[in-house]
Structure formats: C-alpha cells, structure tokens
N, C-alpha and C positions, 0 to 999 in steps of 0.2 A: 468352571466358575464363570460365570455372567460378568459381562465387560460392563463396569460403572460408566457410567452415563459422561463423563469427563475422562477421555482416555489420559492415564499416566505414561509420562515418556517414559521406554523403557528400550530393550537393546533390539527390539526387532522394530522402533519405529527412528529411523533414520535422521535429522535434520535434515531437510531437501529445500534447502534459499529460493529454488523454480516453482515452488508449490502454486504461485500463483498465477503464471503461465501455464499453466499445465491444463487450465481447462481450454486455452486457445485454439483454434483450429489450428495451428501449424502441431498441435500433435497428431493430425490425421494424416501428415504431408513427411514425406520424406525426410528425412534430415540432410543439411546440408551442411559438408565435415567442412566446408569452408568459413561458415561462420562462427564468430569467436566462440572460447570457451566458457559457460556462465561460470561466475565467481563461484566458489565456494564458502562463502561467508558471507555477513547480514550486507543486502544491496537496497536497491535505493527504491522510494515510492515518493513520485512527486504528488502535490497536490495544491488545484489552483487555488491561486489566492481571491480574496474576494476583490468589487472593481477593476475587473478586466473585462475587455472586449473583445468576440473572438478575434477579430483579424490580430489585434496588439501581442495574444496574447498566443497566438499560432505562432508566431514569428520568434515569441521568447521560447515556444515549450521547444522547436525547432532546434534551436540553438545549443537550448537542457540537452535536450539525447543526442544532440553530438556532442556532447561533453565525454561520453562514456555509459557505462553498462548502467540501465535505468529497468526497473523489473515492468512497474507499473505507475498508471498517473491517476488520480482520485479527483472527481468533478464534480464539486460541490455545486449547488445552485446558487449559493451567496446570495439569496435576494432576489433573485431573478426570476421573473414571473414564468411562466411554462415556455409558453411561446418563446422566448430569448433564450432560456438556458435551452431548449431541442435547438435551437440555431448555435450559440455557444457548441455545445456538446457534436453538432454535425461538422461543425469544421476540428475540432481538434483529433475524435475519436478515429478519422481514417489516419492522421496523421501518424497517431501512437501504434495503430496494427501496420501500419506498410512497417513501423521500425520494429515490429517484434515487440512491442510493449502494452503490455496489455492496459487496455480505457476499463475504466471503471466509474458508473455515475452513481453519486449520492442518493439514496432517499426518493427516487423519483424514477417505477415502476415503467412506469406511460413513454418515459423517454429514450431508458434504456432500451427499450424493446425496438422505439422509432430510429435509434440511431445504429442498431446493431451493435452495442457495447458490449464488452467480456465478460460485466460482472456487476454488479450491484453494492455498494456499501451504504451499511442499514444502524440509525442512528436511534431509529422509534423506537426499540425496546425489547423485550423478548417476543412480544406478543406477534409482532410485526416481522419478528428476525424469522418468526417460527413460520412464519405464510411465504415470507422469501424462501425458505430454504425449500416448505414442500412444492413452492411452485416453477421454480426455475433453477433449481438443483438438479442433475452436475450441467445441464447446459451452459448457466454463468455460472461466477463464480458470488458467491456472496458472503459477504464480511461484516462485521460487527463492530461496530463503537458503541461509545454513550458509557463504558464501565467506569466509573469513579472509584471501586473498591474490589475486594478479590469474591466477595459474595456477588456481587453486580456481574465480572468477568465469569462466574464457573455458572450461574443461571444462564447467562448466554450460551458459553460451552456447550450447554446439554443442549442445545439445540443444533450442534455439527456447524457451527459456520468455516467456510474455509480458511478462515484469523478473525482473531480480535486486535481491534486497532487498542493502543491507552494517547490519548490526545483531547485536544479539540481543534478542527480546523481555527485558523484564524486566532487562536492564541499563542505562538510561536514569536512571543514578543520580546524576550530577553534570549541573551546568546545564548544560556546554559540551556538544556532539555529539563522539564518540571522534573522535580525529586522523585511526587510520586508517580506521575510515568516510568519512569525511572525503576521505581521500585517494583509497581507492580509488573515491568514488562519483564526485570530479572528473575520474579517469585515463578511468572508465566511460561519462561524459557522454561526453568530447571525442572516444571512439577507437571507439564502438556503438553500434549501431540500435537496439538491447532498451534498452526503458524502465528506469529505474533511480530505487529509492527506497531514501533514506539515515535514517536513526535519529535523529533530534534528542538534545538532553540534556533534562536537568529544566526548563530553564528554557525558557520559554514564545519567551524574544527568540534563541534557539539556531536557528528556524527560517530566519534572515536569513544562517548560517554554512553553512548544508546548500543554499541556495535559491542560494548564490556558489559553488557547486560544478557547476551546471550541473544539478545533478538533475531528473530529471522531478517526484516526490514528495519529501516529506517526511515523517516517521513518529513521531508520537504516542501516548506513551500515559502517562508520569508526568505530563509538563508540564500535561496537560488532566484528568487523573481520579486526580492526586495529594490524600491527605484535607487538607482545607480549599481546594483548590481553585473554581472557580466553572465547571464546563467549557464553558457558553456564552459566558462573558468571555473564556477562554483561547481556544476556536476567533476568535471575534470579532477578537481582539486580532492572533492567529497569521496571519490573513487581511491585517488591515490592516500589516501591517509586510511582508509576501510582497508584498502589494499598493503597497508605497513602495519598496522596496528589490530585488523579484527582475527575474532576468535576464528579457526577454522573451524567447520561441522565436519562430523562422521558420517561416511557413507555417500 
C-alpha cells in the first residue's frame, strides 16, 4: 500500500523530542557520554520576541539556556529590515550552536544561508514551504507555521516539513496557551508523524497545558524574555514543571 501523503503515527514511528536537532552538525561528530541526557518529553523552543537588540537580547537568550535544556530558538525578523535582522541573527545564531541549540531563522531565505542557521521556519504558505523543503532539505531543517485549522496543518504536512508550528509569534499575550493551539496541537500529536510545537501563554506554568497535549515542543517567548522577567529562572522553572508533569514518549 502507498504511504498517504500525511504519515499516520503508528507503532514503528517513534516520538523522538531531538527531532529537531537532528539535522545539526553534531550528528556528524562523536557523541560525548558526558553530556546531559535529552529529556524525554515535549522540550522547549524559545522564540525572539519582537523590539530587541542583538547585544540586549544576546545577553537575555544567554542567561534562557543556562536555565536548562532548550531544544531550539526561532528568529523572527519582527520588523527588521534585512540588513539589522543578518546583524541580529549573527550575533545570536553562534551563540545557540556553541550551546547545542539549534538557530532557526524565520521566513528569510538570504539570511539563513548568510549566518549559517540550522533551519528555516516558513510562515508563507504551502507554496513557499514546498520551495524550502526542495531546496534546503535535509541540510536545514525547515518548519511550518501560518496553520489556523486542521485542513491548513495537513496541506502543509503533504509537503514533509520537519514540524508544524500552531501559534503566532508575538501573540503570547495572556498566560493561558490559545484553546485552539491547544487543540489543534492535541488532534496533531495523536493523528502524525511530523513533530509538532504548540505556543504557550505569558505565563511561565502554561507550559504543563501544551506538554498534556501531547506536543513534541513547547514555544516561548513573552513568558521567558517578558520586561522584568528573570529568563534563566523562567527556563529553570519551565524545565522543572515539564519535568514533574509531561507526558513521557515511547522509544
């Protein structure tokens, strides 16, 4: 039988939380039994917020992954005209590879390539997702937003992205995680193989509502680098509660 075009989870496709590291160069490299062991359960995906500066905001994302296990960071352009976000995106992206965390830049082909990032997240549409994937697959990795409904998410699907994001940057404005993030990122766990990361809310304990939905990720960025914030407490914290409360994966 011929594999539909949107694989169904089933028992030979594993849950694997690293999926998104996986295309990094440290899997050409050794492995080193000294460093920690990745979680087995949905882990963390920061993502900048808009109105930052790289120096400001190097120094907070710094702070984020010593809080604890962070999979990947997502780099929106917020606004920022080319020229400032390739400056933005050069000072953060060496930061997140020296930590093992995979950079990922938004929507901006030209940059990604100039800064050496891991991966691409692609908000244009299928049309767009379908040109990322045949052109810089499996080199980066590249991901998918923009779905609003479960026909939006499986038209993506058919086009292999390495996850679908259910969000919007920059709307993470109230503490709970939206409903229907929410929903669709639960329908997404249970019914497909592509990794899937859901949007938290402002509040930091919102990641225990996204982690019961079965998600691979979870997605940060007011709750951890909102002002007066502490962003190594909030990873800290966001870890240890993922760590009492998420679902384990199989395999």
């Amino acid at each position: 039988m011929a594999a539909s075009p949107v694989q169904i989870r089933g028992f030979a496709l594993c849950r694997n939380p690293t999926i998104i590291a996986l295309h990094r160069r440290e899997n050409l490299e050794p492995i080193d039994m000294t460093e920690p062991v990745t979680p087995n359960r949905c882990r963390i995906v920061l993502i900048a917020p808009a109105g930052e500066n790289a120096e400001d905001f190097a120094k907070r994302f710094e702070a984020a992954i010593a809080g604890g296990d962070v999979a990947s960071v997502i780099l929106p352009a917020n606004g920022m005209d080319e020229a400032t976000f390739q400056d933005f995106a050069e000072k953060i992206v060496p930061i997140a590879q020296a930590a093992g965390v995979a950079a990922i830049v938004a929507d901006d082909t030209r940059v990604a390539g100039r800064v050496k990032a891991d991966g691409l997240h692609i908000d244009g549409g299928r049309t767009v997702l379908a040109e990322a994937v045949v052109n810089f697959q499996p080199k980066l990795i590249v991901g998918a937003g923009g779905a609003k409904t479960r026909d939006d998410a499986l038209d993506l699907g058919e086009e292999r992205p390495d996850y679908v994001f259910f969000g919007r940057f920059g709307y993470d404005n109230k503490p709970e995680a939206h409903s229907r993030n929410l929903t669709l990122g639960g329908w997404w766990a249970e019914m497909i193989s592509i990794p899937v990361i859901v949007m938290a809310g402002s509040d930091i304990a919102s990641v225990e509502q996204v982690a019961a939905t079965g998600a691979d990720f979870v997605a940060l960025s007011s709750a951890v680098f909102a002002e007066g914030v502490d962003p190594l407490q909030a990873v800290a914290r966001a870890n240890a509660i993922l760590d009492e409360t998420a679902p384990r994966f199989e395999g």
